[in-house]
C-alpha positions in Angstrom: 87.5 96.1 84.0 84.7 96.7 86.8 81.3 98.5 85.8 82.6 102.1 86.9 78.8 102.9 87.7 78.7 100.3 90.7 78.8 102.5 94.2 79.4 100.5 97.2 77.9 101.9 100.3 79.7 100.9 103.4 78.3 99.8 106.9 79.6 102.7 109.3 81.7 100.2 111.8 83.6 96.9 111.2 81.3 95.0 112.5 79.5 94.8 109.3 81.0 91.0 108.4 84.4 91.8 108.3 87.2 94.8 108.4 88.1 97.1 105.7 90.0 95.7 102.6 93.9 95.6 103.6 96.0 98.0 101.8 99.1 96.9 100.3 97.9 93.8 99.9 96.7 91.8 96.9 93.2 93.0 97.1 91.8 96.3 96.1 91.8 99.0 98.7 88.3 99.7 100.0 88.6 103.3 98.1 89.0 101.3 94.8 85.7 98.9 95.6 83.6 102.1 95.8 84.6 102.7 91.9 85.7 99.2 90.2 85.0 95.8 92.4 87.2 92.8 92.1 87.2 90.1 89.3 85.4 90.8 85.7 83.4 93.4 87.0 79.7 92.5 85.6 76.8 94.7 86.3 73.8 93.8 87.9 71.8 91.0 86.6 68.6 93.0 86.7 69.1 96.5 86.9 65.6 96.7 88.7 65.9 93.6 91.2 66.9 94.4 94.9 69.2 91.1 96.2 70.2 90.2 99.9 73.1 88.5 99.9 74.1 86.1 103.0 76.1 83.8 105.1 74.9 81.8 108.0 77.8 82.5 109.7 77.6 86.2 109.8 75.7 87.8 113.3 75.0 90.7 111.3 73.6 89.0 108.6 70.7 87.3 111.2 70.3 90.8 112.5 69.0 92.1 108.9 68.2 88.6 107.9 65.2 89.0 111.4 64.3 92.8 109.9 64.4 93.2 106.3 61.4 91.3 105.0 59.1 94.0 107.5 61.5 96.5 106.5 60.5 96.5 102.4 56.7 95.0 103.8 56.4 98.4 105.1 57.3 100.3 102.7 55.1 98.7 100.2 58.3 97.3 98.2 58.2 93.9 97.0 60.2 91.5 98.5 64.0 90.9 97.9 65.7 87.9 96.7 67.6 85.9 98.7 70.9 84.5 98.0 73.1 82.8 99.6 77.2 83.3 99.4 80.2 81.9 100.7 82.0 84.8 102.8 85.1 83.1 103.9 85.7 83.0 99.7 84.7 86.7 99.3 87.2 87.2 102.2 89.8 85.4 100.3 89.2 87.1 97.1 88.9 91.0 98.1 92.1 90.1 100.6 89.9 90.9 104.1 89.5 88.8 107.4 86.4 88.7 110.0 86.6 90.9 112.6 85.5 88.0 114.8 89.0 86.9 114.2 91.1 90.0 115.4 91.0 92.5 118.5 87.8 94.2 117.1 86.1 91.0 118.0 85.0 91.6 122.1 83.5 95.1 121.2 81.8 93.3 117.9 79.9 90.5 119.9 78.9 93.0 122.6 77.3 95.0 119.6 75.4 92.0 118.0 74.2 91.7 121.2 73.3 95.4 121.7 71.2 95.3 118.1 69.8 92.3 119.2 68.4 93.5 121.8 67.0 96.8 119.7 65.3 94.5 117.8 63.6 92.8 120.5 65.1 89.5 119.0 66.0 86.6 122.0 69.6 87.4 123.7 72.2 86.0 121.3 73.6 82.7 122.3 76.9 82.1 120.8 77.7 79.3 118.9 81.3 77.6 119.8 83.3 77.5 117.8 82.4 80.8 116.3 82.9 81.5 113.6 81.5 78.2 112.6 82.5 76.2 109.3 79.0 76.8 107.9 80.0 75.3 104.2 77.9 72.6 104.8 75.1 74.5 105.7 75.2 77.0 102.9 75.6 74.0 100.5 71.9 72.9 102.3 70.7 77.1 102.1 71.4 77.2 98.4 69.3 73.6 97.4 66.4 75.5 99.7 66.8 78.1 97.1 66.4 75.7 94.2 62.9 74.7 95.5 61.9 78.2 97.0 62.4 77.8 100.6 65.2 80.0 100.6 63.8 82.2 103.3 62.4 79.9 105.6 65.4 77.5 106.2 67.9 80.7 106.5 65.8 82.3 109.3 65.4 78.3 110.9 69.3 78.3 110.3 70.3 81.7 111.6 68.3 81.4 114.9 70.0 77.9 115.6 73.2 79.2 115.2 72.7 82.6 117.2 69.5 82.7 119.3 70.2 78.6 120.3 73.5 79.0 119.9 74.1 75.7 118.0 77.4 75.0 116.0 75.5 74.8 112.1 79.4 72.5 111.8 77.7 69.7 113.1 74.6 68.2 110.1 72.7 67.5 113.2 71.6 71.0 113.6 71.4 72.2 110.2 69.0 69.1 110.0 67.0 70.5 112.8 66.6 73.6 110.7 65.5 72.1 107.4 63.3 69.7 109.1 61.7 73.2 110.4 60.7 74.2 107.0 60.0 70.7 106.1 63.0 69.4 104.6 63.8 66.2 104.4 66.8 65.1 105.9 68.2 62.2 103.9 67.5 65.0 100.7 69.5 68.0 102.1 72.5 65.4 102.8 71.8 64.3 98.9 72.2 67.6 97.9 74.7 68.7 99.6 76.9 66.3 98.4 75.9 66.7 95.4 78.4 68.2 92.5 75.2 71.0 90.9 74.7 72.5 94.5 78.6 72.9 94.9 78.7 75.0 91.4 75.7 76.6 92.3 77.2 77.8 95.4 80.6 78.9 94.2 79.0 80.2 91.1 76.8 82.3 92.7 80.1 83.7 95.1 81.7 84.6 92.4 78.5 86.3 90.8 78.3 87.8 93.6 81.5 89.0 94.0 81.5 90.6 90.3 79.2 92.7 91.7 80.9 94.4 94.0 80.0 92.3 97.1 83.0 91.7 99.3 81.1 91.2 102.6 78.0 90.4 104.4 75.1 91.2 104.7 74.5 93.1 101.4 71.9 94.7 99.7 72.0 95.4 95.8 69.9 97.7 94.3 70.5 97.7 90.5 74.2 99.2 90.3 73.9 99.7 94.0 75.7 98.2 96.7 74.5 98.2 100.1 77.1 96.3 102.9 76.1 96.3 106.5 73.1 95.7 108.8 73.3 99.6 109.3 72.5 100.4 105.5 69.2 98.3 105.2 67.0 101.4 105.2 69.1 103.0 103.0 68.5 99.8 100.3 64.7 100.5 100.8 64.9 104.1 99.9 66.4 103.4 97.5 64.6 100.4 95.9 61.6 102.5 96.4 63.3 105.1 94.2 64.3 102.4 91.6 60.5 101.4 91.5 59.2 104.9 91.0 61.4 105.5 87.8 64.5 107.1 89.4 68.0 106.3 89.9 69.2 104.0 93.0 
């Protein structure tokens, strides 16, 4: 049974990673997320941590990915962790599908590229194929975690994939990334392959996803869950709230 005090805040289009949870199929309907999420149901790991939760393959996730360190920076909030996650399995377990993959996908793009542009970030480039089969290089993202680079290779990563619009498919270019924050290239392909970076990975999915994260990118704040680029100031408030005392 879910934590029934986990809220799940919603980003206010599709475009936010992927389209609503189907009814009538064998995941919860996106009405039941906001009350119970899927799976056992834990609560936060620390009630008083704020966590960003990524793919590199998400457009939306680079969007808050480029803003969210100056976002909490400005309000005088720490910083939040980073962690990487496998969306195609948080797709397969909450029963949902990209909207990159269905007739939402045009009007999507052309709204990346709009936000993009807000943000004063370079025109997107898109990567072909896209979406890209980014396993690899969230295998590579999550053995940056394990030595605190975290940050650094996912912004190196992200603006390969959609400000050079380089396919993150091909180890090449995830190379080029990690070499950016000084990663070696013979030991990203080590760990990669190896068998504690692939349980780390799906281990922290599925942490993840007993959270009530079924998309990305995510915010959590305590019992709070934050899904969308357009909710990130929403997360601040309400981190800044957790750090005065009060509820999220």
């Amino acid at each position: 049974m879910g934590d029934p005090r986990l809220t799940v805040h919603r980003a206010g289009t599709e475009g936010e990673g992927g389209v609503e949870p189907r009814a009538g199929g064998t995941g919860r309907a996106a009405a039941d997320l906001e009350v119970t999420p899927g799976g056992t149901g834990r609560a936060a790991e620390d009630p008083a941590g704020v966590t960003f939760y990524f793919d590199l393959g998400s457009p939306y996730a680079y969007l808050s990915a480029e803003r969210i360190s100056g976002l909490f920076a400005d309000a005088g909030m720490p910083q939040p962790e980073w962690k990487p996650v496998l969306l195609g399995a948080l797709f397969a377990r909450f029963d949902r599908s990209s909207w990159s993959q269905t007739d939402a996908r045009v009007a999507g793009m052309q709204e990346v590229e709009r936000r993009a542009q807000a943000q004063a970030l370079q025109p997107i480039r898109w990567p072909d194929p896209f979406p890209a089969n980014t396993l690899h290089a969230m295998r590579v993202a999550t053995y940056a975690k394990s030595i605190g680079r975290t940050v650094s290779f996912a912004l190196a990563a992200f603006r390969q994939a959609f400000a050079g619009g380089r396919d993150l498919t091909d180890p090449d270019n995830v190379a080029i990334a990690a070499a950016a924050c000084e990663l070696h290239p013979n030991a990203i392909a080590k760990a990669a392959a190896s068998a504690t970076v692939k349980a780390r990975l799906r281990d922290e999915t599925e942490r993840a996803g007993d959270r009530g994260v079924f998309g990305v990118p995510t915010v959590t704040v305590g019992d709070e869950v934050y899904w969308g680029d357009d909710r990130l100031e929403e997360a601040v408030v309400a981190a800044g709230r957790v750090a005065e005392g009060g509820p999220g």
